[in-house]
C-alpha positions in Angstrom: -67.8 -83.2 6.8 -65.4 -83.3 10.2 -66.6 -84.3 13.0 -65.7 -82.5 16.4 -63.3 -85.6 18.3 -65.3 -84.9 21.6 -68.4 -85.9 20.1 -67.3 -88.5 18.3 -65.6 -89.9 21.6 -68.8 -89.7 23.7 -71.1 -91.4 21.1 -68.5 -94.3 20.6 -68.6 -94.5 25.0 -72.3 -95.3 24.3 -73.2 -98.8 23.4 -76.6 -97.0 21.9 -74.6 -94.3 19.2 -71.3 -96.8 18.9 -71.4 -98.4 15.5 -72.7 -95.2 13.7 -69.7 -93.3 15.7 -67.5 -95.3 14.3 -68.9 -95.7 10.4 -68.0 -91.3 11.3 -64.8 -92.2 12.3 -64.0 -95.1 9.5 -65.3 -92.0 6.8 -63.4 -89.5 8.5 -60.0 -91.2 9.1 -59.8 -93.5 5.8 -58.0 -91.1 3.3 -55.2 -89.8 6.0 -54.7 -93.3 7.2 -54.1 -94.9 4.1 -51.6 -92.3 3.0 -49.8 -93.2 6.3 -50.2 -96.8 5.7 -48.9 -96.2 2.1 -46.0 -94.5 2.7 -44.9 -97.5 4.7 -46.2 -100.4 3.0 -46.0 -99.1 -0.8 -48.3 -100.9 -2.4 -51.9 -100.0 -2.9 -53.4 -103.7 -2.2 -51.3 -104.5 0.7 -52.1 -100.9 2.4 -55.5 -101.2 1.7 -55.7 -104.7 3.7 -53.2 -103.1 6.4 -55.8 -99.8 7.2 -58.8 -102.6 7.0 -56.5 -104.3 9.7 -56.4 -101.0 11.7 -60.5 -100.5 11.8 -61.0 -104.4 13.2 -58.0 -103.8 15.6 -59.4 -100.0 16.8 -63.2 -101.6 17.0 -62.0 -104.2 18.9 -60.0 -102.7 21.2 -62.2 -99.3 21.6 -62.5 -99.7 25.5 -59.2 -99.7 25.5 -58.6 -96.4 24.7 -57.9 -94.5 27.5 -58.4 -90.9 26.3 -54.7 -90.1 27.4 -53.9 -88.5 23.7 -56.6 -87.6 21.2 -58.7 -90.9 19.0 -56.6 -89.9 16.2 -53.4 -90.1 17.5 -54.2 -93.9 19.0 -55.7 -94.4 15.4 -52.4 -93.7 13.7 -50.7 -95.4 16.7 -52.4 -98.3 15.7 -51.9 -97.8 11.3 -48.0 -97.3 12.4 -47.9 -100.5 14.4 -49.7 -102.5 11.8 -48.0 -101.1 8.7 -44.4 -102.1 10.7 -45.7 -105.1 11.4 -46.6 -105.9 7.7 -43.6 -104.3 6.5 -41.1 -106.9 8.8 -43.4 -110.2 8.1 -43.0 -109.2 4.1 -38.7 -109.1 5.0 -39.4 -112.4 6.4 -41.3 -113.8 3.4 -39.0 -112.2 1.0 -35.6 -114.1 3.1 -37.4 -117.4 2.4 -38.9 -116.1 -1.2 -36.0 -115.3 -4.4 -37.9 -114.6 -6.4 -38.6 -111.3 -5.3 -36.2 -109.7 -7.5 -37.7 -105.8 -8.0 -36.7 -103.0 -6.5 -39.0 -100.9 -5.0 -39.1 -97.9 -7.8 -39.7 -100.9 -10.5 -42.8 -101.9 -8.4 -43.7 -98.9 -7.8 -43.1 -97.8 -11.7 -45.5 -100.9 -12.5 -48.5 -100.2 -10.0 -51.3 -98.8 -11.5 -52.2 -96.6 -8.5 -48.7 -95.0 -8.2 -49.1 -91.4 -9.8 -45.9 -90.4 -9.0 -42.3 -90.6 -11.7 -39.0 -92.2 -11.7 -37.6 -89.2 -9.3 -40.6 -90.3 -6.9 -39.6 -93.5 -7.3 -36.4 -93.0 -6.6 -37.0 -91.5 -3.7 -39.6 -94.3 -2.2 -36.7 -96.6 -3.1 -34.2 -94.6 -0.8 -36.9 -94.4 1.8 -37.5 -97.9 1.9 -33.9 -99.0 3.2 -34.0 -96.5 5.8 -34.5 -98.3 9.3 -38.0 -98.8 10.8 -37.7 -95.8 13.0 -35.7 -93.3 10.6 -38.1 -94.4 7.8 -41.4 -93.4 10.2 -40.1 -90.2 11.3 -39.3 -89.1 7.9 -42.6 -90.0 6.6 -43.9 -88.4 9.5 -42.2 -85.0 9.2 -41.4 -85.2 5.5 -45.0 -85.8 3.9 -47.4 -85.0 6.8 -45.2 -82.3 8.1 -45.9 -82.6 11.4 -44.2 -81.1 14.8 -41.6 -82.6 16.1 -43.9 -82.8 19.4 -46.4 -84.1 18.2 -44.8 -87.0 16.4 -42.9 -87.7 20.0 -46.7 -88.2 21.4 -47.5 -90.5 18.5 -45.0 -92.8 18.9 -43.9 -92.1 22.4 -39.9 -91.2 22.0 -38.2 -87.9 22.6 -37.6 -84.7 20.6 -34.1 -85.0 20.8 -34.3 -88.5 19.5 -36.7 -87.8 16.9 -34.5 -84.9 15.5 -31.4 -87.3 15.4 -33.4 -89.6 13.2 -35.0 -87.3 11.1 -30.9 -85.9 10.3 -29.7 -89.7 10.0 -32.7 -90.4 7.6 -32.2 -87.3 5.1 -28.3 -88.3 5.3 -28.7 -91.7 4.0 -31.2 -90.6 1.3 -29.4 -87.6 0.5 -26.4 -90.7 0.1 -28.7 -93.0 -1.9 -28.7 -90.5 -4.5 -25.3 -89.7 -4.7 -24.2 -92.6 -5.0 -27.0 -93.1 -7.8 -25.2 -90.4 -9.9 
């Protein structure tokens, strides 16, 4: 069952109503959150810990939220953040680690909870070398189809530039599998 965001917002206000507001919002928001986290991050374990992450930062830092944009925007603010931040300390660990040898389709291919094939793969493989920002506004747009606009709220940049890195992003993949041929 969806919950209307105004209620939701006034029952987390009150001290009284806040934890079962936000067991609402932790059922409501889970399933599109992980998919946003997973489409960064990959891998079902890691994605999982990185939307736990998310719920301990948004409890924490509820009375900060300022009601500029709507709860679920900050939430997937907040999954975006954290999944980028996972996704650069895992570069890090991988420099100093080499034995990290797989590509991203193999571990993909060999994770249980990947449903997709080899063409999927493939194409989280492309995705993956894509820049931070390119790689976020193709997921964005790409997957959860969303408007331009509102993808410029989420993570605060123009149109203009959003549209450039969407083109740029479906370039390089478009590239990737060219060159795969």
């Amino acid at each position: 069952m969806a919950y209307d965001e105004k209620q939701i917002m006034q029952q987390l206000s009150d001290p009284k109503t806040r934890r079962q507001a936000f067991t609402i919002v932790v059922r409501q928001y889970s399933e599109p959150l992980y998919w946003k986290i997973r489409r960064i991050v990959l891998n079902h374990d890691d994605a999982n810990d990185v939307m736990q992450n998310v719920f301990i930062k948004a409890w924490t830092n509820l009375d900060e939220f300022q009601s500029k944009s709507k709860f679920s925007t900050w939430l997937y603010r907040i999954a975006i953040n954290e999944s980028l931040d996972f996704v650069r300390k895992q570069k890090t660990a991988s420099c100093v680690s080499s034995d990290e040898d797989l590509s991203v389709a193999n571990k993909l291919m060999a994770d249980d909870y990947f449903d997709g094939d080899e063409t999927q793969a493939q194409l989280q493989e492309a995705i993956s070398q894509l820049p931070d920002v390119q790689r976020m506004v193709f997921n964005l747009r790409y997957y959860d189809e969303m408007k331009y606009s509102e993808i410029s709220k989420l993570l605060g940049t123009s149109e203009g530039a959003l549209k450039a890195s969407y083109h740029l992003a479906v370039k390089k993949i478009t590239e990737f599998f060219k060159n795969r041929d």
